[in-house]
VMD Tcl script that draws the C-alpha trace (Angstrom):
set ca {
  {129.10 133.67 165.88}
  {131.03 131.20 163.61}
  {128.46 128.66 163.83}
  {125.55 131.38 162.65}
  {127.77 132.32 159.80}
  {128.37 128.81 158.54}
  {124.05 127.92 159.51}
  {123.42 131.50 156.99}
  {125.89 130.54 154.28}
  {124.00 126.89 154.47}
  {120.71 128.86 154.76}
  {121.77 130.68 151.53}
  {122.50 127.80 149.72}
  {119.49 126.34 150.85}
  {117.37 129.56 149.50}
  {119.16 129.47 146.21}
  {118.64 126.85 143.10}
  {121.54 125.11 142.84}
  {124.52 126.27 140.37}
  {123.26 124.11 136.67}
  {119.60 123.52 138.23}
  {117.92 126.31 136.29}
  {119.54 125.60 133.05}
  {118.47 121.97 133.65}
  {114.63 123.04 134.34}
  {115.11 125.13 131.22}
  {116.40 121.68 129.19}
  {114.05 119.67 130.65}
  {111.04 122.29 129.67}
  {112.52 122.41 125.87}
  {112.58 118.69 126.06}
  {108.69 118.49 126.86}
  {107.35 121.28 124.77}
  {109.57 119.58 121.80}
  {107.69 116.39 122.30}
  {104.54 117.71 122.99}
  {104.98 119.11 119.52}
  {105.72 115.77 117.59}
  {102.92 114.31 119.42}
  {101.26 117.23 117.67}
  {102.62 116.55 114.36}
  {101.95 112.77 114.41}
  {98.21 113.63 115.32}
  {97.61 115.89 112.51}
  {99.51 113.47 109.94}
  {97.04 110.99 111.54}
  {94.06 113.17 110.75}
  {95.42 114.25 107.13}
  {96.46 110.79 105.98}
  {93.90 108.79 107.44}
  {90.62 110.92 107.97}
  {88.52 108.60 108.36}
  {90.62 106.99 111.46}
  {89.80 103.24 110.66}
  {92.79 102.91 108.48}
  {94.65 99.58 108.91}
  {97.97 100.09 106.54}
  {100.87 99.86 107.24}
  {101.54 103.72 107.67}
  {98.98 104.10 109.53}
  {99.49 101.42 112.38}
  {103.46 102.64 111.99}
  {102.31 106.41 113.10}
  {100.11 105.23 115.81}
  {102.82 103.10 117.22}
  {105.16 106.24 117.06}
  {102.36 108.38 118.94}
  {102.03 105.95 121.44}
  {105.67 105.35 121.91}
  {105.87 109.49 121.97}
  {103.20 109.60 124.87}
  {105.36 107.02 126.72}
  {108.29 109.45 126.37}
  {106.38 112.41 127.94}
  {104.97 109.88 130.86}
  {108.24 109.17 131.12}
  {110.43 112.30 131.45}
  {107.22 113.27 133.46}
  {108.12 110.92 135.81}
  {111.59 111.62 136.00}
  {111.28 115.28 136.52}
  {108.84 114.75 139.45}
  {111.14 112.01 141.20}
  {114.21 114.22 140.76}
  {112.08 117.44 142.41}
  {110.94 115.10 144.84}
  {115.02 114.44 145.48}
  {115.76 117.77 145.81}
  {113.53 118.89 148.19}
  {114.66 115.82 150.51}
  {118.08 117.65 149.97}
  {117.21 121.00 151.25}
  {115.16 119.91 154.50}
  {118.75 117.57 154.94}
  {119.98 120.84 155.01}
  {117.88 122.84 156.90}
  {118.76 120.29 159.95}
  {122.20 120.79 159.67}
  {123.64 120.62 162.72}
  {125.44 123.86 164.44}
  {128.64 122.85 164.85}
  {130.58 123.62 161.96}
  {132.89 120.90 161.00}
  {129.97 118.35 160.88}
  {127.55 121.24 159.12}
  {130.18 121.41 156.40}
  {130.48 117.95 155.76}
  {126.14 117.41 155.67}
  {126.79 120.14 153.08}
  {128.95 118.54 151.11}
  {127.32 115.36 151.06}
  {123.82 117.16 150.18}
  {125.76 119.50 146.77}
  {127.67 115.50 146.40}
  {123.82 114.48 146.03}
  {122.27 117.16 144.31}
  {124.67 116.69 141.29}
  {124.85 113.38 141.08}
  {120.73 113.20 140.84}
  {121.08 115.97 138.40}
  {123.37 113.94 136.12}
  {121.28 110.84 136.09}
  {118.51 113.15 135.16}
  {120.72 114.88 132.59}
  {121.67 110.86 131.40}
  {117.98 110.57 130.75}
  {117.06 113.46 129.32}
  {119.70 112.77 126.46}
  {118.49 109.19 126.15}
  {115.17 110.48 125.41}
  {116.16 113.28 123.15}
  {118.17 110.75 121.23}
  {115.22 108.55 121.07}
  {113.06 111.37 120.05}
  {115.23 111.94 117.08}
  {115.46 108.65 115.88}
  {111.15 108.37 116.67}
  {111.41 111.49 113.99}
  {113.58 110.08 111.51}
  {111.18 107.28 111.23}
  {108.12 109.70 111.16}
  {109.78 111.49 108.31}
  {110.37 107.83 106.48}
  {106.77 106.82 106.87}
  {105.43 109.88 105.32}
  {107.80 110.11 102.61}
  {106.66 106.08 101.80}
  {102.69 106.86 102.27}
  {103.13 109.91 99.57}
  {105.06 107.75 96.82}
  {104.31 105.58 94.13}
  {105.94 101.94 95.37}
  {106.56 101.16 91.75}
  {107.96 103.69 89.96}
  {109.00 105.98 93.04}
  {106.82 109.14 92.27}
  {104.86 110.80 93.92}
  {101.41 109.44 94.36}
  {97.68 110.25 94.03}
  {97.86 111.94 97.57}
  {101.22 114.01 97.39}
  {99.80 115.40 93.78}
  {96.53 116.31 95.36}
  {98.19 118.24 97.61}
  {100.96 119.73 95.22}
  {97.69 120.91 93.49}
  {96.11 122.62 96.59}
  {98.98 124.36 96.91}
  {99.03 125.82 93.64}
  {95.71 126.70 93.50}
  {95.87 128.29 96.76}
  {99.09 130.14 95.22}
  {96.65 131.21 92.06}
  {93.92 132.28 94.31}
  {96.36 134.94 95.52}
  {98.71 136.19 93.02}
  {97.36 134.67 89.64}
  {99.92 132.50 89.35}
  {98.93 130.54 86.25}
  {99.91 126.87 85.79}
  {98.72 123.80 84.26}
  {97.67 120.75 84.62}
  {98.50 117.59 82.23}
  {97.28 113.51 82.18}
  {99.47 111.35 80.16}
  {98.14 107.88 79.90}
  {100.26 104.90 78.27}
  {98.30 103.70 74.97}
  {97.31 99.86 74.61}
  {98.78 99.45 77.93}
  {96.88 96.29 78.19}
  {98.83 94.58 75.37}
  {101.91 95.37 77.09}
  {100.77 92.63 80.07}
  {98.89 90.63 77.93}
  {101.96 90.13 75.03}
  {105.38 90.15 77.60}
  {103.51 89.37 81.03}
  {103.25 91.96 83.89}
  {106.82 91.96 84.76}
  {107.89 93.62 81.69}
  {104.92 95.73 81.95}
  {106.09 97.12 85.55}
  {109.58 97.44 84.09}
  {107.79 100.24 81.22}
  {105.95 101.73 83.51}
  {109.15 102.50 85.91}
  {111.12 103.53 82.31}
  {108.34 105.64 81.28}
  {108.60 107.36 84.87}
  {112.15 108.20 84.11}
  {111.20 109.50 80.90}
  {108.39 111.72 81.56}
  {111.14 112.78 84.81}
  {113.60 114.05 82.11}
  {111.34 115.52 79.93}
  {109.64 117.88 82.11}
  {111.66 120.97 84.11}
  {113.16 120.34 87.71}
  {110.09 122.38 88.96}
  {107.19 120.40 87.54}
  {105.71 117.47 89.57}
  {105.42 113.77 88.11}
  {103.12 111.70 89.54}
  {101.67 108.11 88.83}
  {97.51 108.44 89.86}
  {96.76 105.36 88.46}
  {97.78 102.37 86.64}
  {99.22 103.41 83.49}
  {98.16 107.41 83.78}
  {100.33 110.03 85.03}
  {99.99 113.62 85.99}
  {101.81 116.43 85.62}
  {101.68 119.81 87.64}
  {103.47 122.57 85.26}
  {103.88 125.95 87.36}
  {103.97 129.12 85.26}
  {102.81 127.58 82.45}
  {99.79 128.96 80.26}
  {98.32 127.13 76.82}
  {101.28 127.70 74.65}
  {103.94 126.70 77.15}
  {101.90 123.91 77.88}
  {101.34 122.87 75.22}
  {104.87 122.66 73.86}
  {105.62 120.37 77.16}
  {103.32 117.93 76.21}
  {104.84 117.90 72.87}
  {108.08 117.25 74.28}
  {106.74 114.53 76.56}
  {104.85 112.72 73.56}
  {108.14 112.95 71.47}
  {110.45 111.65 74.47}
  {108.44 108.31 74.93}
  {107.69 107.71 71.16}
  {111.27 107.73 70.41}
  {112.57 105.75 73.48}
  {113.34 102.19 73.12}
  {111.97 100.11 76.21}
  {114.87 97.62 76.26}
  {114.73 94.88 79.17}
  {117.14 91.66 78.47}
  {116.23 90.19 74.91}
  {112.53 92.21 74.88}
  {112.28 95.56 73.46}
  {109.80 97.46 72.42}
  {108.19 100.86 71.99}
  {105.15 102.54 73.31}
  {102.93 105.63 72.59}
  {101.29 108.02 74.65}
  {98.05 110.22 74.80}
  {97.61 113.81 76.78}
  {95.28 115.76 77.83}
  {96.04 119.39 79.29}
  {94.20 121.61 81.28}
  {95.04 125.36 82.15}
  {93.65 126.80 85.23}
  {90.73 129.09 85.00}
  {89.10 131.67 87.24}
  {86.54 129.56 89.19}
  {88.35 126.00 89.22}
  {88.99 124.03 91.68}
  {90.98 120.70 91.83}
  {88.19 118.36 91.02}
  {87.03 120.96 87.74}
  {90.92 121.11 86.70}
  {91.63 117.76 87.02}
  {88.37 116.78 85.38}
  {88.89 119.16 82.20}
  {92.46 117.23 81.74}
  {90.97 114.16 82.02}
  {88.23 115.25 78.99}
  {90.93 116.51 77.08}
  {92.92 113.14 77.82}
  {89.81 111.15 76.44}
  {89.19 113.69 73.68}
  {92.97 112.09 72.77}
  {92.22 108.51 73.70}
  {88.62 108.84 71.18}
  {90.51 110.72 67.94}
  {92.93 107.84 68.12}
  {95.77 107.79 70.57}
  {99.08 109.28 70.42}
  {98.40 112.78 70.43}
  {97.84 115.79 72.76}
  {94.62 117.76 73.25}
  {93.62 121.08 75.48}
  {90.49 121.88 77.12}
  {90.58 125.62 77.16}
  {87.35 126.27 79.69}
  {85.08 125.44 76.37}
  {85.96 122.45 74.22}
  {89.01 120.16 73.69}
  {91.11 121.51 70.73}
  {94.31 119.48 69.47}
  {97.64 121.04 70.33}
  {97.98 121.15 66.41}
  {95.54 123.61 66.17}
  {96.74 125.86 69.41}
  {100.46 125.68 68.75}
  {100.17 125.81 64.81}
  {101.81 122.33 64.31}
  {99.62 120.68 61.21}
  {101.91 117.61 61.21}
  {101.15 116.77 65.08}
  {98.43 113.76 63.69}
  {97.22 111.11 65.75}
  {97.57 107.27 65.19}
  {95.66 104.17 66.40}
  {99.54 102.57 67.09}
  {100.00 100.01 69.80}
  {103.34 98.96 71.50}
  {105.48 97.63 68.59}
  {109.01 95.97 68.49}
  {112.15 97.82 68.40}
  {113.38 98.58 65.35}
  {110.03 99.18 63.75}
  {108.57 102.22 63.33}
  {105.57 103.71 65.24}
  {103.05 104.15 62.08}
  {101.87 108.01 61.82}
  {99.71 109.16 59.40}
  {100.82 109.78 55.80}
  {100.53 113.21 54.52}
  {97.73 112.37 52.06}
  {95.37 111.15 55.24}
  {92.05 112.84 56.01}
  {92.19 115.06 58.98}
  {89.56 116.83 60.85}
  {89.21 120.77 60.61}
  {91.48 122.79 63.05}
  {88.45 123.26 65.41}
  {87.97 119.35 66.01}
  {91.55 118.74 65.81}
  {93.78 117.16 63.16}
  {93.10 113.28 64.19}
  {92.89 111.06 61.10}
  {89.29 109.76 60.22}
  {88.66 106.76 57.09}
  {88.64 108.49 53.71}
  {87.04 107.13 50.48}
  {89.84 104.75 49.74}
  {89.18 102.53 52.91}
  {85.76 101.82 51.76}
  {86.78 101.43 48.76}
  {89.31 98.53 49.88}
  {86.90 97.36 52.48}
  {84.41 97.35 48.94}
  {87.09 94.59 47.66}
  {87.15 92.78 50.71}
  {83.55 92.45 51.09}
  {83.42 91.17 47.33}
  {86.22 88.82 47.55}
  {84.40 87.25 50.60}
  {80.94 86.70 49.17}
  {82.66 85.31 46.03}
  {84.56 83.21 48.07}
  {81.87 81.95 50.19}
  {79.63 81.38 46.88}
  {81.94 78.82 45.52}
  {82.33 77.10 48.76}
  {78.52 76.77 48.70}
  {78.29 75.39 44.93}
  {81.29 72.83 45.39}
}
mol new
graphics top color blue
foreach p $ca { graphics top sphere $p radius 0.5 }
foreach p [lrange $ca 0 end-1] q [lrange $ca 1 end] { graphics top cylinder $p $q radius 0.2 }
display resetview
């Protein structure tokens, strides 16, 4: 009678998952869907990054490796989940031919709970090594995608990471009419920059004129380098006036900073062109409006803002009522000199082209002399 109690409280234990098992099937469940779910992750990344799936960068060769190491994990914890069921069951038929007499029975049980929980804490042992190497496999996910969305220059974000910023917000107009802008700022006579101090000093003013742009915007707006010397600038909640005024601010900010590095110094002027979002744009037609604006700028003369509305470029000057707002043909010039702006008795266009400085009679006049002087000149060189 003894001896059939002690086989049924074996038999029970035998029927029964072990005290810990089910929260360690529940762990080791978690610890698959969770990396199932980065493998997930990584694949879309792969997809969003890369579409075309021939990429060779260094991103994208650093996500595939992480994918495949991820796939090894599963294959992995796969393996040890089966091996450790396979364990277990060898376990219970030990116990189910447990001998009758109760002394030994006891001690066969023993040894089998002895074994049980020492294969479930090797299991548990690598479980955590993998969830600890699944963390660090994220980190490292998280650091490549951070480096393929910024600019390795200046630190911004890049072409990609502002073409999605402006999805975003034109998904975010689409549904509540959120207005916002869109604004290019390209560094003028960039070219003399590299060509006058060399390319080192012309990396060093484009990661200054980064910081700049940085400080001279609100926490909420997104800088971005798209190019070599042009920026962009996402402005949430801002319509024509507010935009405007920005850009104003930006254009101010970089005309009046010095661009100091060792003994070379120097100072550098800006053009910008703005476009609001309309009803019926998408990124390319937004993008592409700022960009007209930005070479409406560029053509009038550099250092000076202009707005497509939807229609035609206007200057800034004309929107925001600012008649001294003028622009100049300035390049980069040494410290301590000033950036030349148009004196007040210069020729300006009309409000509706903007208020960009064209030749007036007295240039022709002088270039009259010139001319004059020069045939003169060359008539007494021919008569010596």
């Amino acid at each position: 009678m003894e001896a059939t109690s002690g086989s049924g409280a074996t038999g029970g234990l035998v029927g029964r998952r072990r005290p810990g098992e089910s929260a360690l099937y529940f762990y080791v469940v978690l610890l698959l869907v969770l990396v199932a779910l980065v493998n997930l992750v990584v694949g879309w990344l792969l997809g969003r990054l890369w579409p075309s799936g021939r990429s060779t960068g260094p991103e994208s060769y650093a996500l595939r490796s992480a994918a495949r190491e991820l796939a090894d994990q599963v294959a992995s914890v796969n393996e040890d989940l089966h091996r450790h069921q396979g364990r277990i069951r060898e376990v219970n038929q030990e116990l189910l031919a447990t001998p009758s007499d109760e002394s030994r029975g006891m001690q066969s049980l023993v040894a089998s709970v002895a074994e049980i929980v020492r294969i479930n804490a090797g299991l548990q042992d690598k479980l955590s090594a993998a969830e600890e190497a699944l963390k660090e496999q994220g980190r490292q996910i998280d650091s490549w995608i951070t480096e393929a969305r910024t600019d390795p220059l200046t630190r911004l974000p890049n072409r990609r990471a502002f073409d999605d910023a402006l999805a975003r917000r034109l998904a975010e107009w689409r549904r509540t009419e959120s207005s916002f802008a869109v604004m290019l700022i390209d560094a003028d006579h960039f070219k003399a920059v590299n060509d006058r101090y060399g390319h080192s000093m012309g990396d060093f003013v484009l990661r200054r004129l980064a910081e700049v742009l940085e400080v001279s915007v609100r926490k909420m707006d997104l800088v971005a380098r798209i190019g070599g010397e042009e920026f962009a600038v996402i402005l949430p909640g801002a319509a024509a006036p507010n935009a405007s005024r920005a850009a104003e601010h930006c254009l101010s900010a970089v005309g009046g900073h010095e661009f100091r590095r060792g003994d070379t110094a120097l100072r550098l002027t800006v053009s910008i062109g703005i476009a609001p979002v309309k009803a019926g744009d998408d990124g390319e037609s937004l993008v592409r409006r700022a960009d007209e604006a930005l070479y409406s700028a560029k053509h009038a003369g550099r250092n000076c803002i202009y707005l497509h509305d939807g229609q035609e470029c206007q200057h800034v000057g004309a929107i925001a009522g600012d008649a001294d707002i003028a622009c100049t043909q300035a390049g980069p010039v040494a410290a301590g000199a000033q950036v030349p702006s148009p004196a007040s008795g210069d020729r300006t266009l009309g409000a509706g082209a903007g208020l960009c400085r064209v030749p007036g009679p007295e240039d022709y006049r002088d270039l009259d002399t010139v001319c004059r002087d020069l045939r003169a000149r060359a008539a007494q060189l021919f008569t010596a």
